[in-house]
Backbone as CSV, one residue per row, in Angstrom:
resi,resn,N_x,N_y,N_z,CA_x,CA_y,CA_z,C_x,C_y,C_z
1,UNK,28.431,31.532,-40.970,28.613,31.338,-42.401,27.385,30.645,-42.971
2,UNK,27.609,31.399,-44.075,25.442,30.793,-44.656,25.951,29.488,-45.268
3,UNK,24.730,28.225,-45.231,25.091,27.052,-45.767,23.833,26.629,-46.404
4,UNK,24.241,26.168,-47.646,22.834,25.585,-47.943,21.871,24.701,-47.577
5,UNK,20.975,24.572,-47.639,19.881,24.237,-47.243,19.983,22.123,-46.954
6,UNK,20.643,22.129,-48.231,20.862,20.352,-48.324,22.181,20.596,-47.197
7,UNK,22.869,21.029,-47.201,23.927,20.990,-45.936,23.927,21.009,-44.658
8,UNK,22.534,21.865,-44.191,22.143,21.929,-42.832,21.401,20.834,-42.470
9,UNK,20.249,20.572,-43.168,19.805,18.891,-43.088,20.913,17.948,-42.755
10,UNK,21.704,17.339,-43.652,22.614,16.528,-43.796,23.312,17.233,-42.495
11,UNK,23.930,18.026,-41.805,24.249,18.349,-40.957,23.502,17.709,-39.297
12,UNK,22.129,18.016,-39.322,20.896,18.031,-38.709,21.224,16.247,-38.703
13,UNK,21.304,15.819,-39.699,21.125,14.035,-39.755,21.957,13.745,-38.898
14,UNK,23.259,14.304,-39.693,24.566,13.130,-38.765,24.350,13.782,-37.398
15,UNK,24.062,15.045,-36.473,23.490,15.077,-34.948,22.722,14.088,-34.630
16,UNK,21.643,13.879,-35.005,20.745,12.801,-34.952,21.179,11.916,-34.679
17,UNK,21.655,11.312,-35.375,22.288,10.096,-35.522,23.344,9.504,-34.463
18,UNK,23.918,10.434,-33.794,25.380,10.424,-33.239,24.311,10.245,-31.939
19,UNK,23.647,11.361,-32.075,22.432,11.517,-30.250,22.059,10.105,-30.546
20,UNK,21.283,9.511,-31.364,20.679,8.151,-31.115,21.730,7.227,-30.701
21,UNK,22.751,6.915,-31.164,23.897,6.314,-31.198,24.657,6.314,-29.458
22,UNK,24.144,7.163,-28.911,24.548,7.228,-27.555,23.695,7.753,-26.686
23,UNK,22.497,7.202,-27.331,21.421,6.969,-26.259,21.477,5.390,-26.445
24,UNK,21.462,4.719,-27.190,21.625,3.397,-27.539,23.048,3.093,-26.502
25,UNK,23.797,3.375,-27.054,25.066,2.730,-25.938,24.774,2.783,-24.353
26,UNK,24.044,3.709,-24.215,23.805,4.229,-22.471,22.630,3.687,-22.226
27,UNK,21.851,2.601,-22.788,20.502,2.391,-22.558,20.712,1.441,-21.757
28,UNK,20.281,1.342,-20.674,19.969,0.207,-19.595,18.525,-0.529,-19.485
29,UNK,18.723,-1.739,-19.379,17.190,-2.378,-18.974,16.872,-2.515,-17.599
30,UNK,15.386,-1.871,-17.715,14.723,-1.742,-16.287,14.454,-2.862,-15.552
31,UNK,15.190,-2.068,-13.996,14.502,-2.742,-13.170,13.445,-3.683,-12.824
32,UNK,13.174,-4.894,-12.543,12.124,-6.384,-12.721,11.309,-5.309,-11.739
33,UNK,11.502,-4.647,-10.526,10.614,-4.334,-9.665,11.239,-3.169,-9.097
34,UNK,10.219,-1.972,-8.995,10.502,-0.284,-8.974,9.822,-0.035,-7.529
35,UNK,10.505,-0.556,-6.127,9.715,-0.508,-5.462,8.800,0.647,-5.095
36,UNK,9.577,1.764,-5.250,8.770,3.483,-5.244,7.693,3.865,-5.457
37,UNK,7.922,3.019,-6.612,6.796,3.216,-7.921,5.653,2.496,-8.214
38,UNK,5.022,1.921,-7.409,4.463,0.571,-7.567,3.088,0.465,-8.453
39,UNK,3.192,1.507,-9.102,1.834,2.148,-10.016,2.176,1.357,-11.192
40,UNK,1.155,0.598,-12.003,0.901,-0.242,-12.868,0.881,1.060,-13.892
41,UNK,0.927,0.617,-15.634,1.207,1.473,-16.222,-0.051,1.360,-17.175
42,UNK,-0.426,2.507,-17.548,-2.139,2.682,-17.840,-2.391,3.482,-18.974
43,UNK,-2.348,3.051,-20.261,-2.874,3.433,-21.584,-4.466,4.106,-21.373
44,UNK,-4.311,5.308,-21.717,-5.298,6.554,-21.734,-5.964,6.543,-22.561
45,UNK,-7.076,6.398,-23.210,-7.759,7.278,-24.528,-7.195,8.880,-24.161
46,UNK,-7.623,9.555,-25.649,-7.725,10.881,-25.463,-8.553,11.791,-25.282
47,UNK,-9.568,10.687,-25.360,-10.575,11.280,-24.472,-10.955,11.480,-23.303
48,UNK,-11.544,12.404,-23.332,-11.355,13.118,-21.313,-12.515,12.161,-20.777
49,UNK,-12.122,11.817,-19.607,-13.113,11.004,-18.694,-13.508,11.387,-17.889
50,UNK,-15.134,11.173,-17.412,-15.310,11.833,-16.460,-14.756,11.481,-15.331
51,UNK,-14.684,12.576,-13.972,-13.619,12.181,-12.855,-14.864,11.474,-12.481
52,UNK,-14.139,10.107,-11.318,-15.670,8.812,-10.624,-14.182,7.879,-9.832
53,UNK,-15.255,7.494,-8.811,-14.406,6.406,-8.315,-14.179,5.096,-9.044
54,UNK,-12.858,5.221,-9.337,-12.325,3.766,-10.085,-11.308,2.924,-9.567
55,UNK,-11.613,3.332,-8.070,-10.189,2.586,-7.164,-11.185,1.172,-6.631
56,UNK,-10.404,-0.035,-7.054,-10.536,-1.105,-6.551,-10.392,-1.253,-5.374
57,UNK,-11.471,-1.508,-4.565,-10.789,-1.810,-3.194,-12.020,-2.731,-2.242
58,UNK,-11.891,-2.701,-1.087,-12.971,-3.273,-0.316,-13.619,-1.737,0.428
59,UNK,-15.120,-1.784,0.595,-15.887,-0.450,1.368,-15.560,-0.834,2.719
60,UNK,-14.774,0.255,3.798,-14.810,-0.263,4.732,-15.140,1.406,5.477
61,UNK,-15.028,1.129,6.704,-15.353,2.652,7.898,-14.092,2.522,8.514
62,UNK,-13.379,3.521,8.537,-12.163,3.738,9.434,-12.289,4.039,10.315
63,UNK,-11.554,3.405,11.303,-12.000,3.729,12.922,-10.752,4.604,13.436
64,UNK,-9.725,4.123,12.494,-8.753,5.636,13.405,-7.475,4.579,14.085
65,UNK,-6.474,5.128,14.460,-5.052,4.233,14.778,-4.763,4.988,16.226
66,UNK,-4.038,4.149,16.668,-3.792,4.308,18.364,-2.105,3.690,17.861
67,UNK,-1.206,4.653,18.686,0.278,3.709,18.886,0.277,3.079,20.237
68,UNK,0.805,1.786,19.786,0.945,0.776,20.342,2.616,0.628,20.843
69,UNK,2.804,-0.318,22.190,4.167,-0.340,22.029,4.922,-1.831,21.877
70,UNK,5.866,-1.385,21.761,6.338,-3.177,21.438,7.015,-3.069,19.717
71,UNK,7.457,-4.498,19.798,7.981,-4.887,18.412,7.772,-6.335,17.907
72,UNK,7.469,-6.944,18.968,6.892,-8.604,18.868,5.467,-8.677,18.990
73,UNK,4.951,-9.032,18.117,3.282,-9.183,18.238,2.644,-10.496,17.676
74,UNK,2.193,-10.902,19.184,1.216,-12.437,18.585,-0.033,-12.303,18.378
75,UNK,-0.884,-13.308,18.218,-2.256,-13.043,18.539,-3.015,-12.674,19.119
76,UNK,-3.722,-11.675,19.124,-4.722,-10.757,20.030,-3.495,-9.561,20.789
77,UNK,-3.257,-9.336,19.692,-2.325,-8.004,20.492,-2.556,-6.452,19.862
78,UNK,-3.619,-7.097,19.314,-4.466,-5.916,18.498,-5.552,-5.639,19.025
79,UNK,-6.312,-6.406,20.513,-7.434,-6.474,21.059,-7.992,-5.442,21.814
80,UNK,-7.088,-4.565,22.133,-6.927,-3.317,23.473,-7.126,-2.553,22.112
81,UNK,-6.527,-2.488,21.761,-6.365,-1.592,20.653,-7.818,-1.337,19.338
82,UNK,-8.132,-2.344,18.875,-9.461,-1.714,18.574,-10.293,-1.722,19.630
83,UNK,-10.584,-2.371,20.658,-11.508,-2.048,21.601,-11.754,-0.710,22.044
84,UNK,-10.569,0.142,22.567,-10.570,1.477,22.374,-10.951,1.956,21.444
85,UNK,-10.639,1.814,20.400,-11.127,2.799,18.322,-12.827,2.412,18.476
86,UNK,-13.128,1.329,18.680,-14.295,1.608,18.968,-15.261,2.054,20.028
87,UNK,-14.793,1.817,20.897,-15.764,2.895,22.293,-14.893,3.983,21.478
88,UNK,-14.157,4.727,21.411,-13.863,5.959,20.995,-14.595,6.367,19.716
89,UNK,-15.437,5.403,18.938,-16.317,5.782,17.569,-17.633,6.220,17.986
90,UNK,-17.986,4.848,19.168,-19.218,5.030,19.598,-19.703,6.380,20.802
91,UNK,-18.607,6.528,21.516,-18.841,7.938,22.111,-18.653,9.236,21.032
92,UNK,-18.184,8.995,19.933,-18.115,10.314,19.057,-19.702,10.421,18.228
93,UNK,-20.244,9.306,18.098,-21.529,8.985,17.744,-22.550,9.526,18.483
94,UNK,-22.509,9.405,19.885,-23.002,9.780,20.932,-23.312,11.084,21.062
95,UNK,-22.292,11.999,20.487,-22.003,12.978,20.644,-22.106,13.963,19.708
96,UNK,-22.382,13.049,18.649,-23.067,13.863,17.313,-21.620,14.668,16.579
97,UNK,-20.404,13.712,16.644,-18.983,14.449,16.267,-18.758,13.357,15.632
98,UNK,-19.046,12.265,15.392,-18.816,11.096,14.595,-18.515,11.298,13.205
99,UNK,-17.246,11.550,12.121,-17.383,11.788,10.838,-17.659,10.267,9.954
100,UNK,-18.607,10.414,9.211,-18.561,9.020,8.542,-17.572,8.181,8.788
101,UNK,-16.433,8.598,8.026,-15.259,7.554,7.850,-15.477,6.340,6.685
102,UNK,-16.327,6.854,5.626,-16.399,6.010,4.534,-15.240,5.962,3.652
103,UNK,-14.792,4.657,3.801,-13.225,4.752,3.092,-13.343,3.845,1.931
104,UNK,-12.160,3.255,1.407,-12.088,2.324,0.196,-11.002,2.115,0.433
105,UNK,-10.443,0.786,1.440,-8.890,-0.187,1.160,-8.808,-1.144,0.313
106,UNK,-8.035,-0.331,-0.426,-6.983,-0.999,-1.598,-6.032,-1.691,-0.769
107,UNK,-6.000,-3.239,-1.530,-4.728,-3.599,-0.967,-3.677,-4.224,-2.615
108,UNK,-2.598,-4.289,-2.713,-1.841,-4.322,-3.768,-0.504,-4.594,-3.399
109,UNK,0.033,-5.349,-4.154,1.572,-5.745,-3.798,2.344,-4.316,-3.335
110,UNK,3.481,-4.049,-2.405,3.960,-3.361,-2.469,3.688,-2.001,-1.173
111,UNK,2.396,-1.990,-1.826,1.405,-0.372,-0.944,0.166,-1.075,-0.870
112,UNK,-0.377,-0.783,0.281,-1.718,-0.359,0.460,-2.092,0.805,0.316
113,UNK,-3.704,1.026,0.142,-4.118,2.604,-0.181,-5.064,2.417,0.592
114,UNK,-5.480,3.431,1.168,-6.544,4.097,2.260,-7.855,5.110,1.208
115,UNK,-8.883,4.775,0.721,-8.770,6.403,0.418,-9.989,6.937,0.941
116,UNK,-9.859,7.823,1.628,-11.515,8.190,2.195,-11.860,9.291,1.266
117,UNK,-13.510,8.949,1.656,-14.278,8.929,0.365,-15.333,10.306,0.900
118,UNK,-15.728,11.003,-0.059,-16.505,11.817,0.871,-18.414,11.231,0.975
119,UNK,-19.014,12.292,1.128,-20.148,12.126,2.141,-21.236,11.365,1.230
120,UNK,-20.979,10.545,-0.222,-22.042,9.967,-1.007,-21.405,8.794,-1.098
121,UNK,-19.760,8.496,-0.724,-19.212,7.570,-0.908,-18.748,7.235,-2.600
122,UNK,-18.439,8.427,-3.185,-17.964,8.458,-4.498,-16.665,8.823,-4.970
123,UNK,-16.481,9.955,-4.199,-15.051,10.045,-4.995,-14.036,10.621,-3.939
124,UNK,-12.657,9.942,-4.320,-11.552,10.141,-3.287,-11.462,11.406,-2.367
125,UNK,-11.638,11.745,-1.420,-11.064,13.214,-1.018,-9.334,13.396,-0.527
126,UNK,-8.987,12.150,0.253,-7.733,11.958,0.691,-7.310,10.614,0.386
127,UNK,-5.963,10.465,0.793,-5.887,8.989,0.737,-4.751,9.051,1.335
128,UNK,-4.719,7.389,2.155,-3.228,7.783,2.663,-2.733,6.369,2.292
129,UNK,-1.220,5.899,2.513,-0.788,5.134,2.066,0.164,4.452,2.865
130,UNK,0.258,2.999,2.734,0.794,2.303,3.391,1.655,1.029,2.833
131,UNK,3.405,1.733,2.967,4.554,0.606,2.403,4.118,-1.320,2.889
132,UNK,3.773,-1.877,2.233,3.485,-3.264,2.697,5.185,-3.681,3.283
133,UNK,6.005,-3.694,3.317,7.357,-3.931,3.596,7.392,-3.674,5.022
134,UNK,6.784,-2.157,5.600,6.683,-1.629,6.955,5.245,-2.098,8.016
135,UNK,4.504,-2.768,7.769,3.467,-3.343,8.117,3.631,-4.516,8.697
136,UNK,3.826,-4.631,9.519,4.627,-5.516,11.107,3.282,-6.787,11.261
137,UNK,2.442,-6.663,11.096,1.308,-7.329,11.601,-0.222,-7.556,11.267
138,UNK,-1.437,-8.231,10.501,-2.311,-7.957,10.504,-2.933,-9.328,10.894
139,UNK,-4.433,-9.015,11.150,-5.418,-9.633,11.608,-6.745,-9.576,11.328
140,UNK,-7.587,-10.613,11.216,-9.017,-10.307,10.642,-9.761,-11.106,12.536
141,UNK,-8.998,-11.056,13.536,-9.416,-12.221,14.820,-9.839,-10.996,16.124
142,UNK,-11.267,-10.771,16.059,-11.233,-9.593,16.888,-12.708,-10.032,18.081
143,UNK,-12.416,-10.288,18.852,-13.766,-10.875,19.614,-14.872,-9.476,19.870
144,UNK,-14.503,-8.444,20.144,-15.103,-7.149,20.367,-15.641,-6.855,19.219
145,UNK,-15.275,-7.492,17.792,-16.395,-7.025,16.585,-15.320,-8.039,15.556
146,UNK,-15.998,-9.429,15.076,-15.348,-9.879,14.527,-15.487,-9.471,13.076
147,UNK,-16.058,-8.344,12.594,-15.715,-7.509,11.132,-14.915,-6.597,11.227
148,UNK,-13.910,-6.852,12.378,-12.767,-5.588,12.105,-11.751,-5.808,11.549
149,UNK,-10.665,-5.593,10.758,-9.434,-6.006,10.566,-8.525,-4.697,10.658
150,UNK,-7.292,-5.599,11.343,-6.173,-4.222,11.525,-5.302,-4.884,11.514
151,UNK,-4.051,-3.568,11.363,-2.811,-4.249,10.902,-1.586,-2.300,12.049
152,UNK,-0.606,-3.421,11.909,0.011,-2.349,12.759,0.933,-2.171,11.732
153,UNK,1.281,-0.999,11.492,2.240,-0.003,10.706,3.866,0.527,11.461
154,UNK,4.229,0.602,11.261,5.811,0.671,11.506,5.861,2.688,10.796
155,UNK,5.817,3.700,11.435,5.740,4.622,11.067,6.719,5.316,11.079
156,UNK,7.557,5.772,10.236,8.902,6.431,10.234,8.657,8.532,10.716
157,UNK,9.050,8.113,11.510,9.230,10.156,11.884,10.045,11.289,11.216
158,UNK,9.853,12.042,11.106,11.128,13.580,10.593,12.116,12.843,11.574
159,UNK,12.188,12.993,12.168,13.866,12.651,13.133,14.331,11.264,12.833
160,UNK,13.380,9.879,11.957,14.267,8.846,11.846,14.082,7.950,12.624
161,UNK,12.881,8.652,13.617,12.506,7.573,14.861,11.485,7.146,14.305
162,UNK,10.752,5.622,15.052,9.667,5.007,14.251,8.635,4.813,15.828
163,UNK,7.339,4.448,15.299,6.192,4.337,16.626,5.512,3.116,15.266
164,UNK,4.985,2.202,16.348,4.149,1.410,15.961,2.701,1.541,16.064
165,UNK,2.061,1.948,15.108,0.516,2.404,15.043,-0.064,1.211,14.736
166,UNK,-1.687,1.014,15.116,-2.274,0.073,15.144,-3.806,0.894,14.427
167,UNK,-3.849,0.507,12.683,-5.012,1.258,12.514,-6.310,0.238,12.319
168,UNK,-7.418,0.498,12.204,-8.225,-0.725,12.285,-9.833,0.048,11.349
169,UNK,-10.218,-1.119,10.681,-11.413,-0.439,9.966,-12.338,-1.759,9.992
170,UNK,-13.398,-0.882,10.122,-14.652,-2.589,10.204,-15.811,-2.602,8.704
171,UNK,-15.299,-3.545,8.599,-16.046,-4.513,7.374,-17.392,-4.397,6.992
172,UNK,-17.685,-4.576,5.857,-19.303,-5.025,6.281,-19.849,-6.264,6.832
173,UNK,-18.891,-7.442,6.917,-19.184,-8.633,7.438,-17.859,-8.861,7.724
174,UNK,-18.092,-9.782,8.398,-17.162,-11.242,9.509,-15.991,-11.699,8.060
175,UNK,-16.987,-11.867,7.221,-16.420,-12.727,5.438,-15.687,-11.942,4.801
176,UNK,-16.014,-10.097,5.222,-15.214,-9.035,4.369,-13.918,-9.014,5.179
177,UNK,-13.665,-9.016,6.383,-12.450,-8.622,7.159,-11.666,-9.710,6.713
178,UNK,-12.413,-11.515,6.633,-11.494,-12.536,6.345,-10.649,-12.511,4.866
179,UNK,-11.602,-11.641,3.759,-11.028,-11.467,2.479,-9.695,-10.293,3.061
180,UNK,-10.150,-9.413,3.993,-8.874,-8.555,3.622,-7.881,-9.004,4.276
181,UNK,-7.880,-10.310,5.037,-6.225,-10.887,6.261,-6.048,-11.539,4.496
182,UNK,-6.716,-12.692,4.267,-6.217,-12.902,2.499,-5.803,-12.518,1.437
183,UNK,-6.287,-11.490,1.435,-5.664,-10.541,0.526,-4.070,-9.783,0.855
184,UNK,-4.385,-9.035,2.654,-2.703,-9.076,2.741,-1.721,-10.270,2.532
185,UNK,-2.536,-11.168,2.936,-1.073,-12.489,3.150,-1.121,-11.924,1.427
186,UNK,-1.393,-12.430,1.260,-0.907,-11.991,-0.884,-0.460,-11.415,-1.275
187,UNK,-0.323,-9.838,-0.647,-0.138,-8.970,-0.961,1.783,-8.841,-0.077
188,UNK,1.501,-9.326,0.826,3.127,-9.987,1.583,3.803,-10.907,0.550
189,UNK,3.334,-12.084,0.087,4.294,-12.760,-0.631,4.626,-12.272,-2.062
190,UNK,4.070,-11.917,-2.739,4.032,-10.926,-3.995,5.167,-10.157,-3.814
191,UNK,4.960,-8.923,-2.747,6.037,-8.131,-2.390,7.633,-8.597,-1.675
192,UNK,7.815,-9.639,-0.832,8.571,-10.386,-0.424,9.154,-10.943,-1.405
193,UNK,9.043,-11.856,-2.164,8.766,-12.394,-3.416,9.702,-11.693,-4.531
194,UNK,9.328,-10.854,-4.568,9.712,-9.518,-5.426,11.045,-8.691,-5.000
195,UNK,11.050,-8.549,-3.449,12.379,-7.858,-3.411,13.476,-9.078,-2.863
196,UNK,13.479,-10.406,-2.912,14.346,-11.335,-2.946,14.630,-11.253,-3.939
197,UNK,13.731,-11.642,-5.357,14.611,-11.655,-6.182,15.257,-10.678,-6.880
198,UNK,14.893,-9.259,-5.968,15.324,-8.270,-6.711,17.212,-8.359,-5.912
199,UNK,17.442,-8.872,-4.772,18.184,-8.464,-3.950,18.392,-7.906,-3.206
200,UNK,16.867,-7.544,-2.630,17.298,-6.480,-1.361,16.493,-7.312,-0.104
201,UNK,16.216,-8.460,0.271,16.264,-9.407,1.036,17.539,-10.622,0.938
202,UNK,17.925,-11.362,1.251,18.816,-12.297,1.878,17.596,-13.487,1.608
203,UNK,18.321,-14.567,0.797,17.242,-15.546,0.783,17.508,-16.195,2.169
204,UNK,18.229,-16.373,2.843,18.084,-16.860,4.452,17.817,-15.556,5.649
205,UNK,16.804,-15.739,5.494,15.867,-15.191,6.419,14.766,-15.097,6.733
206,UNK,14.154,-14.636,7.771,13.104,-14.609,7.997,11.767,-14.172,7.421
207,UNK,12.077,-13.340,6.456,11.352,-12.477,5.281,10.901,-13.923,3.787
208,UNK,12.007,-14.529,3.844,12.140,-15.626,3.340,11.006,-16.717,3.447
209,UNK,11.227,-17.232,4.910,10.575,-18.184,5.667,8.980,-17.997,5.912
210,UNK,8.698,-16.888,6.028,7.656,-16.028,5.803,6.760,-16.296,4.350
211,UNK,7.621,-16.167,3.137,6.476,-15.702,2.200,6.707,-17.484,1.537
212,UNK,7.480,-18.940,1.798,7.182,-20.512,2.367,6.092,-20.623,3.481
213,UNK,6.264,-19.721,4.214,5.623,-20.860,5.652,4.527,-19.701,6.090
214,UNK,3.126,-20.004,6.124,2.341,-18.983,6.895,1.519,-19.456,7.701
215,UNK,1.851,-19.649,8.908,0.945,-20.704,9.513,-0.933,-20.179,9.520
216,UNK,-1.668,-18.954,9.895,-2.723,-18.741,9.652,-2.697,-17.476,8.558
217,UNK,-3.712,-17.630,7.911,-3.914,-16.465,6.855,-4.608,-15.109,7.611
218,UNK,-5.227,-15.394,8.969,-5.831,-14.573,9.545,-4.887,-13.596,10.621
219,UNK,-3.954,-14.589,10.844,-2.960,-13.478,11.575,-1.763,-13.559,11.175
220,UNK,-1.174,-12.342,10.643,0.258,-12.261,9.376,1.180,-11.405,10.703
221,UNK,2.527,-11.756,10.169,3.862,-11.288,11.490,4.780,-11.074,9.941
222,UNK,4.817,-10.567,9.106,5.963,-10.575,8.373,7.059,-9.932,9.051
223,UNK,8.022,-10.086,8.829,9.796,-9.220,9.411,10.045,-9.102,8.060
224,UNK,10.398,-7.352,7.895,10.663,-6.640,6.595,12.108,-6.353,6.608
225,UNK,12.664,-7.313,7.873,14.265,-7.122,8.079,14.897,-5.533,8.607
């Protein structure tokens, strides 16, 4: 049936109105902390930018991860473990199979980022990523090259099963590996921090006691429960 023109508007309004009206009733306030999501939120110009590396991070060389076994890890239990990544760099060197491995670790509440870089050291080619929650262990304390720092990863499988990897990347100095054990401890209590008060830690626990009590900044044991 034909309707006039002021009728379909006025029609058009009160929809409007009713839709706003129960988007308003159903509106919930967000989440303090999106653990998924841990991407900061970033006002664009509209202008196009050129693509360039704009990832914050420290320059480091990836040496590559070995699984490790175990679930308790003290100090120097990372020692076998890069010692191998590196005779295994230096015989690939040897051998003229050595790929750069020019990377850029980001570290950030929540995730770490990996991102290797290609062959001018400019712009991302891959990147891989790492839940700070699942990260069992790190260290900047390496007698075999004290610019290495590594941290062991807690790696979840298709089947649900997990292996403890031990990846390790060397610094440009002794001072760069010590910024990045500092930077994780930070990057632990931030995130710890964050999902207590979100509720998905237990303030009595060890996760707890952890992001109070750290006895060295150079060697981190968080329990992600």
């Amino acid at each position: 049936m034909w309707q006039p023109a002021s009728e379909r508007l006025q029609h058009f309004q009160t929809m409007l109105k009713t839709k706003l009206n129960v988007l308003t009733l159903r509106k919930e306030p967000l989440p303090t902390v999106i653990f998924h999501e841990p991407e900061a939120i970033e006002l664009c110009s509209t202008t196009p930018l050129t693509k360039s590396r704009t990832h914050a991070g420290y320059k480091v060389t990836y040496l590559g991860k070995v699984t490790i076994s175990g679930t308790q890890f003290l100090s120097g239990c990372t020692e076998s473990a890069v010692v191998g990544l590196v005779e295994q760099r230096a015989l690939a060197q040897q051998q003229g199979i050595c790929t750069p491995g020019n990377s850029l670790l980001e570290i950030r509440p929540f995730q770490v980022r990996l991102h290797h870089l290609d062959d001018h050291s400019e712009a991302s080619v891959t990147m891989d990523t790492y839940q700070v929650a699942r990260i069992a262990y790190c260290t900047a304390d390496h007698s075999v090259r004290p610019n290495v720092f590594a941290w062991i990863y807690r790696e979840i499988n298709d089947d649900l099963s997990f292996q403890m990897d031990c990846h390790a990347v060397e610094c440009e100095s002794k001072l760069e590996a010590k910024k990045l054990a500092h930077s994780m401890m930070e990057a632990f209590r931030k995130t710890f921090h964050s999902m207590r008060s979100d509720g998905r830690i237990h303030k009595s626990g060890s996760s707890d006691d952890f992001a109070e009590d750290s006895s060295t900044p150079d060697d981190l044991t968080p329990d992600d429960g």
